[in-house]
N, C-alpha and C positions, 0 to 999 in steps of 0.2 A: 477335207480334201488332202490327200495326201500330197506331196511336196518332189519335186523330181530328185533322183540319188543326186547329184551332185557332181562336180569333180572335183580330185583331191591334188593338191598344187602341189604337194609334197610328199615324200615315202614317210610311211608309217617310226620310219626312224630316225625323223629329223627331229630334233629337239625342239622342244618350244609348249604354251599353251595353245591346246588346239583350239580351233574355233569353225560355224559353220556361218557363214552371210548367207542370204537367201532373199528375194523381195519379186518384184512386178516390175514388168515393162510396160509403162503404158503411154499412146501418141496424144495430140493434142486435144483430143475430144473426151480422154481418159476412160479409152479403148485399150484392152490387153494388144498387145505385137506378139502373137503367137508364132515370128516367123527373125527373130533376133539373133544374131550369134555375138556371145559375148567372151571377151579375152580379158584375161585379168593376169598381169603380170607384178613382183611385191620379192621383196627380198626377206632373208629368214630372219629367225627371232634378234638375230646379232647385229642385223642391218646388210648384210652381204646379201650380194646377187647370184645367183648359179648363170650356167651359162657355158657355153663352149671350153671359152678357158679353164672356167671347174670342171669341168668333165659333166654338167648334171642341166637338164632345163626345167630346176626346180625350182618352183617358183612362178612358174606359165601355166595356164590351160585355159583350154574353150569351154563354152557351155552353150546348146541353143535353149531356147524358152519353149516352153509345154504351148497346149493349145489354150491355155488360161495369162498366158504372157508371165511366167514365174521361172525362175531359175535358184538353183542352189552352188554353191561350192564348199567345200572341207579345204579348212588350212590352217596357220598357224598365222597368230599374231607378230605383224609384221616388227619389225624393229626400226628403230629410227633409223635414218639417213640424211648426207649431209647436203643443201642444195648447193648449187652451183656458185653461190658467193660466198659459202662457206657456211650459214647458218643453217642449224638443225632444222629437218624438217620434221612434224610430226610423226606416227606412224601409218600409212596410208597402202593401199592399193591403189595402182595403177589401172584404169578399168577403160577398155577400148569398145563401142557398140558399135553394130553392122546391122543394117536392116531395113527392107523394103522402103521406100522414096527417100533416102539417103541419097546425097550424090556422092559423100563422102563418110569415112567414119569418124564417128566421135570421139572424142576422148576427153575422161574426166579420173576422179579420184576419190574412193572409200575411206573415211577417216573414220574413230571410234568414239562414241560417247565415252565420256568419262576419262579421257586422256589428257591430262592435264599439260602437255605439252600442245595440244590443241592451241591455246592462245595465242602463243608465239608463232604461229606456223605459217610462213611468209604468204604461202597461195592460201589460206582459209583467210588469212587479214586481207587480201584484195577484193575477195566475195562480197566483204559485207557481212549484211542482211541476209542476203543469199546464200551463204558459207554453209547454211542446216540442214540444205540439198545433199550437202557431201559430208554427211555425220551418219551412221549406222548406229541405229538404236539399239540398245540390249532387247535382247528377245529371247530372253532364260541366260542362267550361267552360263555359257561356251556358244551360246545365238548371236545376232544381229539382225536384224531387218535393214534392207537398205533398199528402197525402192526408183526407179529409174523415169523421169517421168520426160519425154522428146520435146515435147512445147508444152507452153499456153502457161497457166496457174501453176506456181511452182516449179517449174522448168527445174531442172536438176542444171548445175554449173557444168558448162563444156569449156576445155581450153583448145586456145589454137594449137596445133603440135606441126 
């Protein structure tokens, strides 16, 4: 099956390694949500946000999901960032979900296998156990698989925002 194009967070001439995430949404009965809109907001390779002030809203975009509950995006490996009490966080995506029997939307966070600053990362140590929800697997050199799951068995982590 082929995989929906994608969208791309960033202009072709933003520096960094590029990268593609891609995965499933699926609800409590682990059912595709063919009807998802998903936002993903993530700062560039350096750790900076675009935004008004930059002149650029690079760094955002939406996606909805196919009629298989899949979605793609093109972007660049995020760079760390500092949390709010000072300590690094990981490097992560910000990822917002909308969708049918929602009263509200979700919001959680793509992190990456293999990033050894994963350990320290103040919101992946509150997880737990559950912190592997929010880890994107390699899925080829410059891939990720990161799949989104609403309830039940494996629930993906939601933070309150």
């Amino acid at each position: 099956m082929e995989l929906p194009q994608g969208e791309s967070l960033f202009p072709d001439s933003t520096p960094g390694r590029r990268i593609r995430v891609s995965g499933i949404v699926t609800d409590g009965q682990g059912k595709a949500v063919s009807d998802a809109l998903l936002e993903f907001w993530q700062p560039d390779a350096a750790g900076r946000f675009g935004g008004p002030r930059q002149g650029s809203s690079a760094g955002f975009g939406r996606v909805l999901t196919d009629k298989d509950g899949r979605y793609s995006i093109n972007t660049i490996l995020p760079g760390a960032v500092a949390a709010a009490d000072g300590r690094t966080q990981a490097p992560h995506i910000l990822a917002v979900i909308f969708a049918r029997g929602l009263l509200r939307q979700l919001v959680t966070r793509i992190y990456f296998d293999g990033e050894t600053s994963n350990a320290a990362d103040p919101a992946l140590a509150r997880c737990g156990a559950r912190a592997a929800t929010l880890v994107a697997r390699r899925d080829g050199a410059d891939a990720y698989a990161w799949n989104i799951t609403l309830q039940g068995t494996n629930e993906t982590v939601f933070f309150e925002a």
